[in-house]
Every structure is written in structure tokens, then in C-alpha cells.
PAZA-20603 format. One line per field, with one value per atom (N, C-alpha, C): residue number from 1; atom name; x, y, z. Coordinates in steps of 0.2 Angstrom, whole numbers, plus 5000, padded with zeros to 4 digits. Example, Ala and Ser with C-alpha at 12.3 -4.5 7.8 and 13.67 -1.06 7.14 Angstrom:
2
num <- (1|1|1|2|2|2)
atomo <- (N|CA|C|N|CA|C)
px <- (5066|5062|5066|5064|5068|5064)
py <- (4972|4978|4984|4989|4995|5000)
pz <- (5039|5039|5039|5035|5036|5039)
END
This chain:
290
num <- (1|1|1|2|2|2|3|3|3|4|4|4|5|5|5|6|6|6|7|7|7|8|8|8|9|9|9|10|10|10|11|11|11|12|12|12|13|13|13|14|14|14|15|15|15|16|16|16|17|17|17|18|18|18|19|19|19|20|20|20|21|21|21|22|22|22|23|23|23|24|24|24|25|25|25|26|26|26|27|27|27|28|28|28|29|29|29|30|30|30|31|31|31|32|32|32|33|33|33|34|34|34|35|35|35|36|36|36|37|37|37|38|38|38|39|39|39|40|40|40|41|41|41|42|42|42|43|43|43|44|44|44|45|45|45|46|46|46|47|47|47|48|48|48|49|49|49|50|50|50|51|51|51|52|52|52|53|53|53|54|54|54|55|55|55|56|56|56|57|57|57|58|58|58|59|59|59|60|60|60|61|61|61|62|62|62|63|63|63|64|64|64|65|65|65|66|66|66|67|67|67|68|68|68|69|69|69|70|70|70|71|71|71|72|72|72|73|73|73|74|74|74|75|75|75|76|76|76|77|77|77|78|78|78|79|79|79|80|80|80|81|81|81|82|82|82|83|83|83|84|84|84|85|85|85|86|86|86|87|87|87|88|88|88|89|89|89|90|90|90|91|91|91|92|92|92|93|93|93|94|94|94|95|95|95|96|96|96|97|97|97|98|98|98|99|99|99|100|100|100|101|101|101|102|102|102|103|103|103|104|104|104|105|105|105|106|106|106|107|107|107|108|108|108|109|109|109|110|110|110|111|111|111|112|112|112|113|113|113|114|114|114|115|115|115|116|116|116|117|117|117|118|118|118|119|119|119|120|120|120|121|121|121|122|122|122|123|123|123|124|124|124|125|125|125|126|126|126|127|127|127|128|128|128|129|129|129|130|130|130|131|131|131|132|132|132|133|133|133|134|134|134|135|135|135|136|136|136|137|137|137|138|138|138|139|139|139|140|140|140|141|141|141|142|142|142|143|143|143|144|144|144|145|145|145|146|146|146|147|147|147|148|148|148|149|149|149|150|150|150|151|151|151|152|152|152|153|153|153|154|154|154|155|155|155|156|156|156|157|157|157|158|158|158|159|159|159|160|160|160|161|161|161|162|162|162|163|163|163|164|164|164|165|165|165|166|166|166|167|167|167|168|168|168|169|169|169|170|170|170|171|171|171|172|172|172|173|173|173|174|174|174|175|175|175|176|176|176|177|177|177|178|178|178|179|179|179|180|180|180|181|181|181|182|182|182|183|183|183|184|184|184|185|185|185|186|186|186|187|187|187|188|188|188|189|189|189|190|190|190|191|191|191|192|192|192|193|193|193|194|194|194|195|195|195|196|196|196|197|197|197|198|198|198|199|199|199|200|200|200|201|201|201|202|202|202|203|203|203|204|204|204|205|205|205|206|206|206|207|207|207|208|208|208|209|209|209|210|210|210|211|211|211|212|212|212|213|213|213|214|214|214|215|215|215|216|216|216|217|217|217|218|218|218|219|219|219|220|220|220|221|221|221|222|222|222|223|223|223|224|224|224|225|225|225|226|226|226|227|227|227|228|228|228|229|229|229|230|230|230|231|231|231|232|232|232|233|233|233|234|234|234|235|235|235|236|236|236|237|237|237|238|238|238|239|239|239|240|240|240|241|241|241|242|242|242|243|243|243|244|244|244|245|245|245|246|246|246|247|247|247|248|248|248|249|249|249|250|250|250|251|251|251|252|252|252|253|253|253|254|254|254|255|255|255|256|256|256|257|257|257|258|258|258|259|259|259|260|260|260|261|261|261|262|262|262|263|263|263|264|264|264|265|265|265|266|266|266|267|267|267|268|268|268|269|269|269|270|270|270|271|271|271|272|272|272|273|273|273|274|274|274|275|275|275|276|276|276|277|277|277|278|278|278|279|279|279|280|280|280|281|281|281|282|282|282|283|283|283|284|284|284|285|285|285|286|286|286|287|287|287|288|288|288|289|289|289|290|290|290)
atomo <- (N|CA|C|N|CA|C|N|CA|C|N|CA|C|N|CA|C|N|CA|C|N|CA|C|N|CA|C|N|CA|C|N|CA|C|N|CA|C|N|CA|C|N|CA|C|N|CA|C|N|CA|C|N|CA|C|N|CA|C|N|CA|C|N|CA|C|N|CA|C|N|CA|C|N|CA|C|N|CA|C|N|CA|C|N|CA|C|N|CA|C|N|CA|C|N|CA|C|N|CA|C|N|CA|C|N|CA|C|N|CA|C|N|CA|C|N|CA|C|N|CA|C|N|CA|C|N|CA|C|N|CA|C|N|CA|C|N|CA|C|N|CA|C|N|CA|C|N|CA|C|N|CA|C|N|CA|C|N|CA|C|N|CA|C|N|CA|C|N|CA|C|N|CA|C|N|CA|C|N|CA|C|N|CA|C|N|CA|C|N|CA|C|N|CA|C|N|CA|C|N|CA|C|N|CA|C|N|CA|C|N|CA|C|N|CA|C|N|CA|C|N|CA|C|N|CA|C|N|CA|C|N|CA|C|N|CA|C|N|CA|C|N|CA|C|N|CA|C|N|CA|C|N|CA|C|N|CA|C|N|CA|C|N|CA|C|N|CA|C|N|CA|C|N|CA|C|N|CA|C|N|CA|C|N|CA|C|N|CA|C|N|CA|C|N|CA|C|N|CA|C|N|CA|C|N|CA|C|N|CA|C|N|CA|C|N|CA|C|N|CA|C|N|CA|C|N|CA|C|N|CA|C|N|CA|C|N|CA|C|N|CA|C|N|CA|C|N|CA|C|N|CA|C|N|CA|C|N|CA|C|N|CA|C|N|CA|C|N|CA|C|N|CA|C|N|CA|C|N|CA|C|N|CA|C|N|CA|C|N|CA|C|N|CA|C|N|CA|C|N|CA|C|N|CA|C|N|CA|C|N|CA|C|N|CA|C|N|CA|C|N|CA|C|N|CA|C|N|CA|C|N|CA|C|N|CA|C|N|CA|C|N|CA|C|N|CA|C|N|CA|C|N|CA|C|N|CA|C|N|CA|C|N|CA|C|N|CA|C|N|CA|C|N|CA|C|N|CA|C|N|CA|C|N|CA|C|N|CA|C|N|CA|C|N|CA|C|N|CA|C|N|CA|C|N|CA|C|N|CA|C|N|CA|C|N|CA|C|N|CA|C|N|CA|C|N|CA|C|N|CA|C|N|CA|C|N|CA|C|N|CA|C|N|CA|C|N|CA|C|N|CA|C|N|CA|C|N|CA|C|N|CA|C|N|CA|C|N|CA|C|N|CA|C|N|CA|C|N|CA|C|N|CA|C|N|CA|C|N|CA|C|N|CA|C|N|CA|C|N|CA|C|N|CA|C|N|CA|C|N|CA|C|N|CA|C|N|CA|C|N|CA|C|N|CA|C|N|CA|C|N|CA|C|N|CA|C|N|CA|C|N|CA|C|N|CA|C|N|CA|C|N|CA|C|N|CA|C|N|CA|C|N|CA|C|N|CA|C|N|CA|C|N|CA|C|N|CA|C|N|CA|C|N|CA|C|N|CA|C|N|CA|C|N|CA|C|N|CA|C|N|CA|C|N|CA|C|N|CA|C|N|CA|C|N|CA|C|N|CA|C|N|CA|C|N|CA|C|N|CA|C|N|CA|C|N|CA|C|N|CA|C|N|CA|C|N|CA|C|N|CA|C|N|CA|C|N|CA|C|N|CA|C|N|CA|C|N|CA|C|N|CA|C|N|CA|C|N|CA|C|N|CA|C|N|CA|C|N|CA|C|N|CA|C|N|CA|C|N|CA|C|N|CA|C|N|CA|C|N|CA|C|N|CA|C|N|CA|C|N|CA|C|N|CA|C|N|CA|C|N|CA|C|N|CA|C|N|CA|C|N|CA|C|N|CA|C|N|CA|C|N|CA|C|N|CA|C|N|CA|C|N|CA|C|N|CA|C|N|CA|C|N|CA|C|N|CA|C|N|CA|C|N|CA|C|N|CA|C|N|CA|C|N|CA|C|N|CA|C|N|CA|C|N|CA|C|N|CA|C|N|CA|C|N|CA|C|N|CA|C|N|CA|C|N|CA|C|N|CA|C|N|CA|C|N|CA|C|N|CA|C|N|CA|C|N|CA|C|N|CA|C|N|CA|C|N|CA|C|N|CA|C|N|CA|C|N|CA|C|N|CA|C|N|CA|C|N|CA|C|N|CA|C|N|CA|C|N|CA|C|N|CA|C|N|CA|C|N|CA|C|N|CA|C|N|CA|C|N|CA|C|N|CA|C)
px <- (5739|5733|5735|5731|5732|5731|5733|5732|5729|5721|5720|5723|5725|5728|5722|5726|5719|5720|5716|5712|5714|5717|5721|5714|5714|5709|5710|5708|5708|5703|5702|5697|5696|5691|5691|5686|5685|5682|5676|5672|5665|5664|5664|5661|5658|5654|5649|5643|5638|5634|5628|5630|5626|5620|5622|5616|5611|5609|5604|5600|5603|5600|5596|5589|5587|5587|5588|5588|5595|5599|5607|5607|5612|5614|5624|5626|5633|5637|5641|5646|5653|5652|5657|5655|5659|5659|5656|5659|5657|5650|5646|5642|5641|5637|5637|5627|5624|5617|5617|5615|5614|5608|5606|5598|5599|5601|5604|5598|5589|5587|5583|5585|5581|5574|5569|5562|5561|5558|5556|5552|5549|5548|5551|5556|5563|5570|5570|5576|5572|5575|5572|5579|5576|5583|5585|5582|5581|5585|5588|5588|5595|5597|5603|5604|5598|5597|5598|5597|5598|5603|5607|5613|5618|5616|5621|5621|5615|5613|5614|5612|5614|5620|5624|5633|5635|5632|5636|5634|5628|5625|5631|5633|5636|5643|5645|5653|5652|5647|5648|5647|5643|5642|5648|5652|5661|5662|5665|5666|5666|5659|5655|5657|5658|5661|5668|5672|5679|5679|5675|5677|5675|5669|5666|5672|5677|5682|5690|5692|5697|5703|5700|5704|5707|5704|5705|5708|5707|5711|5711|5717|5714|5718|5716|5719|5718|5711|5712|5704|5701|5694|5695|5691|5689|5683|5685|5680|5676|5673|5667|5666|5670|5667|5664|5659|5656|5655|5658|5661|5655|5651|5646|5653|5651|5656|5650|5644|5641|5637|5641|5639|5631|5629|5622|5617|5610|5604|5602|5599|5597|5591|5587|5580|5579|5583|5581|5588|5592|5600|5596|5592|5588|5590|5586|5582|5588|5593|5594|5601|5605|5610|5616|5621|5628|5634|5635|5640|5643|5638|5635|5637|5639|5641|5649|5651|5659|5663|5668|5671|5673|5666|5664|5670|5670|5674|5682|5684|5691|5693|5690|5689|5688|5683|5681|5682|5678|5679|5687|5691|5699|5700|5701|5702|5699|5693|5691|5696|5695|5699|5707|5710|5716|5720|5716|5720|5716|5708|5704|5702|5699|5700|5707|5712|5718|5717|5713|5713|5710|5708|5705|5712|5713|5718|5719|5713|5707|5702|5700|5694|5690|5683|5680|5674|5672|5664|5662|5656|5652|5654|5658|5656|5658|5656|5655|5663|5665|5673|5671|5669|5669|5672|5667|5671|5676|5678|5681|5688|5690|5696|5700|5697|5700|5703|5694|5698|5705|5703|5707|5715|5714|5722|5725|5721|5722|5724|5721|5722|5731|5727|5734|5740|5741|5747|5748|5742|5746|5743|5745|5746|5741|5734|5728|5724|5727|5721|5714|5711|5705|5704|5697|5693|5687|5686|5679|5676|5670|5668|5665|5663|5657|5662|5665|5673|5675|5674|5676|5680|5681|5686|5691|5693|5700|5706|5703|5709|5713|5708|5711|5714|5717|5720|5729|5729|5738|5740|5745|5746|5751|5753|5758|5755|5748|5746|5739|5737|5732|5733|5741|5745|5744|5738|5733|5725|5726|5718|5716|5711|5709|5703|5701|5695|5689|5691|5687|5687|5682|5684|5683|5678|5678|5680|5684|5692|5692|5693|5698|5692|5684|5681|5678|5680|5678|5682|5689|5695|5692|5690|5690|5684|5681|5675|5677|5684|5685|5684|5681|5680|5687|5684|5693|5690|5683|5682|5677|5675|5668|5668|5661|5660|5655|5657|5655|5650|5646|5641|5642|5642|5645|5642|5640|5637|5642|5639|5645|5645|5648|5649|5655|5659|5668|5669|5665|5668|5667|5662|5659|5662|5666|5671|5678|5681|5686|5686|5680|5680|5680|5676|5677|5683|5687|5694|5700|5697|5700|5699|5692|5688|5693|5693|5696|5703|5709|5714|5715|5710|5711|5710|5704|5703|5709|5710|5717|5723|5724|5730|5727|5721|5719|5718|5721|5721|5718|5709|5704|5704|5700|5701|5695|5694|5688|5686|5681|5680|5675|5671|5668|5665|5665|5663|5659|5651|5646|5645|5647|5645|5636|5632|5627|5626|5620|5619|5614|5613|5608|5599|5599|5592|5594|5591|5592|5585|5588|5586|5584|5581|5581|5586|5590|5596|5603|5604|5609|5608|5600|5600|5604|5602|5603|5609|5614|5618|5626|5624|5626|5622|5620|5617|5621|5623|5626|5635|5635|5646|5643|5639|5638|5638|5635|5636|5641|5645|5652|5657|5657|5658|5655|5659|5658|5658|5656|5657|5650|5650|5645|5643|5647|5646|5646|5639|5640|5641|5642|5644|5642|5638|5635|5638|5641|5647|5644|5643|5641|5636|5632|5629|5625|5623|5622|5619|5622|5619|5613|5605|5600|5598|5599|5597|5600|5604|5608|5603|5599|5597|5590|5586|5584|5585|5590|5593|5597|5600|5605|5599|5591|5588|5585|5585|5582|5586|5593|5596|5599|5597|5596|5591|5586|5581|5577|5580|5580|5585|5591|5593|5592|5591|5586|5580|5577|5572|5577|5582|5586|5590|5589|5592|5597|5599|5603|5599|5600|5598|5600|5597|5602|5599|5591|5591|5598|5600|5606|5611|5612|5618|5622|5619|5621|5619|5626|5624|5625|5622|5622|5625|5629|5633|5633|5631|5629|5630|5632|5634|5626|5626|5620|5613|5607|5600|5597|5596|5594|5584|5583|5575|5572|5568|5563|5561|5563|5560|5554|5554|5547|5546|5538|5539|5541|5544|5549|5542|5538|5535|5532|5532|5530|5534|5540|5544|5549|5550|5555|5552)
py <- (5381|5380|5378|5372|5371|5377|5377|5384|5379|5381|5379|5381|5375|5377|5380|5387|5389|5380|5382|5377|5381|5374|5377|5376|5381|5376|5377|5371|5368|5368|5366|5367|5361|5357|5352|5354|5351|5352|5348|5348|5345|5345|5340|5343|5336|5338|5334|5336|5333|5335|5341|5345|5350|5354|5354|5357|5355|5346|5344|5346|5348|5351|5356|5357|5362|5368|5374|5380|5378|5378|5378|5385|5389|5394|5394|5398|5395|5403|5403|5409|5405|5407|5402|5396|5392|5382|5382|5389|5388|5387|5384|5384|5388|5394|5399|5398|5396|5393|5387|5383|5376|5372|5369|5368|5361|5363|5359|5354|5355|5351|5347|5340|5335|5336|5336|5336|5331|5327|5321|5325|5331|5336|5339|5339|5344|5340|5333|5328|5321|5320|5314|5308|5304|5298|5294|5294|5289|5294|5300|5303|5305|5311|5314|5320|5321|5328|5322|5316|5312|5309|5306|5307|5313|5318|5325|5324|5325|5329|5322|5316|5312|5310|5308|5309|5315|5321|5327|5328|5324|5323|5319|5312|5308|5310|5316|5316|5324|5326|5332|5329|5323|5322|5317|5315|5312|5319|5325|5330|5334|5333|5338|5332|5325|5320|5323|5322|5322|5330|5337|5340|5340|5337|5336|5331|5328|5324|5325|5326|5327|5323|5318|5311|5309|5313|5313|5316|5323|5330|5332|5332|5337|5343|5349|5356|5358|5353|5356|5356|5362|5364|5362|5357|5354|5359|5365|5368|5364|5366|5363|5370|5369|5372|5366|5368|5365|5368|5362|5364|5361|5364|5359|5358|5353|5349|5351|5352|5354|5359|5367|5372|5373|5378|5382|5376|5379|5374|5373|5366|5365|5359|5362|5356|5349|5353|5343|5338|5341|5337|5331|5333|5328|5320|5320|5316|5313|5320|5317|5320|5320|5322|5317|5318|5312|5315|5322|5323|5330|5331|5339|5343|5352|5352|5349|5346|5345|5348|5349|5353|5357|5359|5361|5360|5355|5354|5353|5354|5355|5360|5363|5371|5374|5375|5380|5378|5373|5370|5370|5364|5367|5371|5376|5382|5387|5386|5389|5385|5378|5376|5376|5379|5380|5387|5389|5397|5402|5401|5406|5403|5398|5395|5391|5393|5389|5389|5389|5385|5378|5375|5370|5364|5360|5355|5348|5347|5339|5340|5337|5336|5330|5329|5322|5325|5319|5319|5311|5313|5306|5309|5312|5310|5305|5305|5297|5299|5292|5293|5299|5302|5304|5312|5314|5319|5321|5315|5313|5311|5311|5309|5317|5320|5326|5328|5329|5333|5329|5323|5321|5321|5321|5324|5329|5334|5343|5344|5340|5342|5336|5331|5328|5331|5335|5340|5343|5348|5351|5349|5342|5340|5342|5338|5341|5333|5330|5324|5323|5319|5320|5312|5309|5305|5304|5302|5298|5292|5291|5286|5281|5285|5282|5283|5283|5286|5278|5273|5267|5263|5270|5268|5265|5261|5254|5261|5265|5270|5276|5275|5280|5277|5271|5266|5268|5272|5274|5278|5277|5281|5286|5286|5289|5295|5294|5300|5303|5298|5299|5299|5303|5297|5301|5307|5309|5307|5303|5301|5294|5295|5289|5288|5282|5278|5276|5272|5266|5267|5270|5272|5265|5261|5254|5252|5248|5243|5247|5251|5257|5256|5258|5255|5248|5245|5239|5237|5240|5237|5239|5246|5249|5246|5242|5239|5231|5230|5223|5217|5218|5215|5211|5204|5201|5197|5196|5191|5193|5192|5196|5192|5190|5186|5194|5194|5198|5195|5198|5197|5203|5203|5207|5203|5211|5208|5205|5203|5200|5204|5211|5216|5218|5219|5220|5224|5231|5236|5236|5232|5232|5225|5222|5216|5219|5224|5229|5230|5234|5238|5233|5227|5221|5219|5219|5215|5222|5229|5232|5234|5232|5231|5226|5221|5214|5217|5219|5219|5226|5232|5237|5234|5228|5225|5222|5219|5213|5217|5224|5227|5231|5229|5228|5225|5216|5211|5209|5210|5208|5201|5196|5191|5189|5188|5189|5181|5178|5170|5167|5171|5171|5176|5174|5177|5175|5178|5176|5181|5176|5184|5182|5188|5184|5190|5187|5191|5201|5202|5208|5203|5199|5197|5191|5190|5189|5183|5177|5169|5166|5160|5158|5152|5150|5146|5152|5157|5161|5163|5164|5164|5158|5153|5147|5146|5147|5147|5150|5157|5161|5159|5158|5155|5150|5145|5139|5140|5145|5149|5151|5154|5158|5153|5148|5143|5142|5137|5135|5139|5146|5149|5152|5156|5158|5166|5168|5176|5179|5184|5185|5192|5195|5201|5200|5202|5201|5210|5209|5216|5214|5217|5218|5225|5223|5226|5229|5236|5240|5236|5236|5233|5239|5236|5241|5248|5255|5260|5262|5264|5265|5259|5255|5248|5243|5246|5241|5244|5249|5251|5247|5243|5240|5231|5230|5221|5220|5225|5227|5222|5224|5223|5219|5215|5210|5204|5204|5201|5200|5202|5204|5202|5203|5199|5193|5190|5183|5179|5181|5177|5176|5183|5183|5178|5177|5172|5164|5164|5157|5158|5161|5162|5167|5171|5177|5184|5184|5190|5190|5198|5198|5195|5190|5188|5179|5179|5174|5175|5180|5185|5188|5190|5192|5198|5203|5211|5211|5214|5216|5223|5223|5230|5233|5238|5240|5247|5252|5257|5260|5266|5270|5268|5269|5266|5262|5256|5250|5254|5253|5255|5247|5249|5244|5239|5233|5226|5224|5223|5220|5223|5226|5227|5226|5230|5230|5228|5230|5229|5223|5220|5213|5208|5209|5204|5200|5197|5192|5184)
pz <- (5293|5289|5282|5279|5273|5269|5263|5259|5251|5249|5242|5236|5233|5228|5222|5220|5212|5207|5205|5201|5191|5189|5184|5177|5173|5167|5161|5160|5153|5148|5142|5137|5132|5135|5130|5125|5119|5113|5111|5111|5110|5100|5098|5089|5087|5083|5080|5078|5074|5069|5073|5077|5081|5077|5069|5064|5065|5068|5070|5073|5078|5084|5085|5087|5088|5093|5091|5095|5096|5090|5094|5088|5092|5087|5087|5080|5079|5078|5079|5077|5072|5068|5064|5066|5069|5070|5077|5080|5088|5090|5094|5097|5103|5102|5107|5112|5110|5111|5111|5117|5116|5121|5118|5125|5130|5135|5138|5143|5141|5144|5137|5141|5134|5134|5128|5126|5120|5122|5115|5109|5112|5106|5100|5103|5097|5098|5100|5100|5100|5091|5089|5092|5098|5099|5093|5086|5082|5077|5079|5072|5074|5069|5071|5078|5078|5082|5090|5090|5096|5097|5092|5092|5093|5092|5094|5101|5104|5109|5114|5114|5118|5120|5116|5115|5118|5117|5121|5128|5130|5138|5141|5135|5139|5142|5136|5137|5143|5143|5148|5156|5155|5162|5164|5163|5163|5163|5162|5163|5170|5171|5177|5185|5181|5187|5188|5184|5184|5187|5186|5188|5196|5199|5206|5211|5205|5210|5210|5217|5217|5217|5217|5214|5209|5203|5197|5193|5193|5190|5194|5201|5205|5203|5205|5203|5196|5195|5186|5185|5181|5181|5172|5171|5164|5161|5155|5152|5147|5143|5138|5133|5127|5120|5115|5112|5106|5100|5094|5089|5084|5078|5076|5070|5067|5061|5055|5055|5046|5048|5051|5051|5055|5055|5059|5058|5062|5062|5056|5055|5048|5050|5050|5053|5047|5042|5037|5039|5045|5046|5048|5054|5060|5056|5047|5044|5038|5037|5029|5032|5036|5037|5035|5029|5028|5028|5031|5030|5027|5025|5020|5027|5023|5018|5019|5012|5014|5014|5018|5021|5025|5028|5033|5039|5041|5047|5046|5040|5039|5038|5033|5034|5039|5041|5048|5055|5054|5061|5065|5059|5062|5063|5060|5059|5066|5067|5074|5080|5082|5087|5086|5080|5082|5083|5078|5076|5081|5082|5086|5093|5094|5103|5103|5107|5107|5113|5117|5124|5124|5119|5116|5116|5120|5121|5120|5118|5115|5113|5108|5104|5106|5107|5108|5102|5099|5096|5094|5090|5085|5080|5076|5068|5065|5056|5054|5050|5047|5045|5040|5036|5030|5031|5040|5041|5046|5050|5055|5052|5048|5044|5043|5038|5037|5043|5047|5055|5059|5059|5061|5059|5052|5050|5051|5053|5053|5061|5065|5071|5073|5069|5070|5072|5060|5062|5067|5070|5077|5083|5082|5089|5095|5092|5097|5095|5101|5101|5100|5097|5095|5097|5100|5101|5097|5093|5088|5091|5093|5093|5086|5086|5079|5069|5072|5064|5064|5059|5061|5055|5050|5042|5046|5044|5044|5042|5039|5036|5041|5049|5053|5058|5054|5062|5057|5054|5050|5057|5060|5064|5061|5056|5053|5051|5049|5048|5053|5057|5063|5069|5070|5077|5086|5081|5090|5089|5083|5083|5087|5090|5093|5092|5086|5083|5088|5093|5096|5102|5107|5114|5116|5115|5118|5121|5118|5122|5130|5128|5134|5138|5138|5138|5145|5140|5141|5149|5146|5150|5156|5157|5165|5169|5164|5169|5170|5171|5169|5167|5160|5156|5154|5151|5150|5144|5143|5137|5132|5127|5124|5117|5115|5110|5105|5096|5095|5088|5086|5080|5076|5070|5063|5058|5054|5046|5042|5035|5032|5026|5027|5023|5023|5018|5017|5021|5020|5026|5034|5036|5041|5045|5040|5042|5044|5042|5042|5048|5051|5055|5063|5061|5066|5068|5063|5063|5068|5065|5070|5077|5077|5084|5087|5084|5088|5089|5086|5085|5092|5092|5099|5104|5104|5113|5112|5109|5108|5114|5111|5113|5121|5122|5131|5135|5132|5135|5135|5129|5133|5125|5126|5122|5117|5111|5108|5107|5111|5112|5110|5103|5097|5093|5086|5082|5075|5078|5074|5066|5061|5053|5053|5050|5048|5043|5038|5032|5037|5030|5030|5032|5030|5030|5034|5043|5048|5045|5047|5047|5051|5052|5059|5059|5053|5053|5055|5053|5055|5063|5064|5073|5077|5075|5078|5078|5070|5070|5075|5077|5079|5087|5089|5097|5098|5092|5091|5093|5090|5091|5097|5101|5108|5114|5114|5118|5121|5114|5116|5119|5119|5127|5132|5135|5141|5143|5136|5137|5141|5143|5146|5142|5138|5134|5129|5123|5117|5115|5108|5105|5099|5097|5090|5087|5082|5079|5069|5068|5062|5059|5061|5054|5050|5044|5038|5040|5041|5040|5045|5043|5046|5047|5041|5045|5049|5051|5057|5063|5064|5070|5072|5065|5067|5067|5062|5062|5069|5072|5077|5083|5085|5088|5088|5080|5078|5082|5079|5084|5091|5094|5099|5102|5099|5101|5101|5093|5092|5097|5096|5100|5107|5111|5117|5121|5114|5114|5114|5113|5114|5120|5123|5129|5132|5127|5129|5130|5136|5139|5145|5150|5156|5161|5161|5166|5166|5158|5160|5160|5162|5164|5159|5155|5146|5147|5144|5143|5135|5133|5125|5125|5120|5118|5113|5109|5103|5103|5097|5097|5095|5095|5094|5098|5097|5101|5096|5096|5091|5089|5085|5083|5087|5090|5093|5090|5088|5085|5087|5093|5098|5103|5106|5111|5117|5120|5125|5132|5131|5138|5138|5133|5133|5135|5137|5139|5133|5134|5131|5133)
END
């Protein structure tokens, strides 16, 4: 008779703007209280408190798979601690949250996942570079990988000094759904061109090919529509990626685009998937069609 093997565990690290969040409670950085059912009442999708909290549905529920399959880890039970990066609740984070207070997460937060939880073996979150950089050099030195999605400084791609850091899940991504080509639209802002150019340069190192690239300004035209429809054409990509545009207001130009172009023919009934970070703010209504 077969004899089961124990089940070995490990501890992954959840961190990100959790201050957002309502009815979290903190012990130092840890997260000891956390409401693990969604409510449109007390989680704004459009704010921060829905960016914490959906981002940590997404990475738990990748967790809760990998731990249901024995195909994957097998003989390994994946834990879940969560680290907030700007300290206890703070109900005006939701709205006015950039990063505040500074410090916080290199200070204490590291400080908890190494010296106080050392079962903590990886880090995964959404913070923005400002405070995803420090963490990321602290955990570097001791050698604790850490995962950023939304961290998009041109400044964290030094591996000399980031060399457990990994910026851009994307690519890796993109690759496991076999994706091989992608056409992508970016604003035409110096840092948000940076961050394109290193987009390109991670898919690049996945084999995947970038087989156009639309700039268009902050103030979306009907010549820079057409014109950007006009570079989309000429290939054959079937995935586009709409890449940083400006701050809160990419959440709604992001859409704009998207949906102008839509109206020229990109969307999924022509076999176009659109790809974009964060949830776009609604341009048009969606029940109306296209």
C-alpha cells in the first residue's frame, strides 16, 4: 500500500496598499484581520481599496489552485501571510493614497518578513515604484524574491541591484497562454515611454514579437485614432496592450481608447482581445453595445 507523503509548507508573502482596505486590522505590517468577501459597499473597484483587495483575490486564488493540484507543487502546502506596505486602516487611503507614509515598507514591513516571519520565502504585490523599489532592494540583499506587478520604474530592471526582483509578470504571462505576437498603444510621455520600451524588451526575452506600436498624445483625437487603427491594421496581431498611460487618468483614456478604436473595428467580436493593467473607468456605456 501506497504510503502519503506529509505535505511540506511554505509561506508566501502578500504586500500591498492594504491601509486601503476596510475592516483590515495590522499588528505591526502583518495583517492579522482581513475580509475575505467582496461588497461594493466598502470596496471601491475604481479606488485603492479595489485595487488591494482584488489583486489579493487574484493572487490567492492561483494559490488555492496550485494548492488543489498535484501536478504542480505536489507535496507542498502554499501558506498566505499579508503584509500592508502604508501601515493600519486609513479610510482617506481609498481616495488620496501615493505612497504615504514613506517608509513604512522598508522600515517595518521588511523588517517583519525577514527578521519576525522567516517562513516567508517570496513576496508577490501591487505597489507603485516609489515604494516597491526600496522593498525591493532590502529583500533583494537577503535573497527573498519578490514579484511587482504595477512597480514599472525603468530603474528596477538593474539587476545588480534588483537581482530577486521581478517587475512585469506579463510577458511570463502572456507566454503560458501562447501568445507569440502583440501590437501595443502608449502615451507619449518620457516615463511612460521607458516603461514601454521595457515592456518590449521582457516580452522580447519570451520570444514573444511586438508587430506594432501606436504613441498617441493625453488628449485622444480622431486623427490619432485613425492613426493608430491605421499601424493596427497592417498586422495581424490579435492582442492589443494598452501600456501606462497618465496616472488616474489613464483609467479613463485607457477606455477611451479602447473604445474608439472598437468603433473601427477592434474588438472581440473581430477576434481582438484588449489588455490593460488595472480596471479602465467606463468611457461609454457598456450595455449599449459597440
Amino acid at each position: 500500500m501506497a504510503v502519503a507523503l506529509q505535505k511540506t509548507n511554505v509561506t508566501i508573502g502578500l504586500v500591498g496598499p492594504y491601509c486601503a482596505v476596510p475592516f483590515v486590522s495590522t499588528s505591526a505590517s502583518l495583517v492579522t484581520r482581513y475580509p475575505k468577501t467582496f461588497s461594493r459597499d466598502t470596496i471601491d473597484v475604481f479606488g485603492w481599496s479595489g485595487w488591494a483587495f482584488l489583486n489579493d483575490a487574484v493572487i490567492s486564488m492561483a494559490i488555492s489552485d496550485i494548492n488543489s493540484r498535484p501536478d504542480i507543487l505536489p507535496n507542498l502546502q502554499v501558506n498566505i501571510k499579508r503584509f500592508s506596505s502604508c501601515g493600519p486602516y486609513n479610510p482617506t487611503a481609498n481616495l488620496k493614497y501615493n505612497g504615504q507614509p514613506i517608509g513604512f515598507a522598508s522600515a517595518i514591513m521588511t523588517n517583519d518578513i525577514i527578521n519576525v516571519h522567516k517562513d516567508v520565502i517570496a513576496v508577490v504585490g501591487n505597489d507603485i515604484s516609489s515604494v516597491a523599489i526600496p522593498t525591493a532592494q532590502i529583500l533583494s540583499n537577503n535573497q527573498i524574491p519578490y514579484c511587482s506587478l504595477y512597480a514599472g520604474s525603468p530603474a528596477l530592471s538593474d539587476k545588480r541591484i534588483f537581482n530577486y526582483f521581478w517587475p512585469d509578470a506579463v510577458p511570463v504571462f502572456l507566454k503560458s497562454l501562447g501568445v507569440k505576437q502583440v501590437a501595443i498603444v502608449v502615451q507619449k510621455y518620457s516615463s511612460f515611454l521607458l516603461t514601454s520600451q521595457q515592456f518590449i524588451r521582457n516580452v522580447q526575452k519570451e520570444e514573444i514579437r511586438i508587430v506594432a506600436s501606436a504613441h498617441i498624445a493625453t488628449i485622444i483625437t480622431n486623427e490619432q485614432i485613425e492613426y493608430a487603427a491605421t499601424v493596427m491594421k497592417r498586422v495581424s496581431a490579435r492582442l492589443i496592450k494598452v501600456h501606462k498611460l497618465k496616472s488616474n487618468y489613464f483609467l479613463r483614456i485607457c477606455s477611451e481608447a479602447m473604445y474608439k478604436l472598437g468603433k473601427l473595428g477592434f474588438k472581440g467580436s473581430s477576434g481582438i482581445v484588449w489588455f490593460a493593467q488595472n480596471a479602465p473607468n467606463p468611457f461609454y456605456d457598456p450595455l449599449k453595445g459597440i
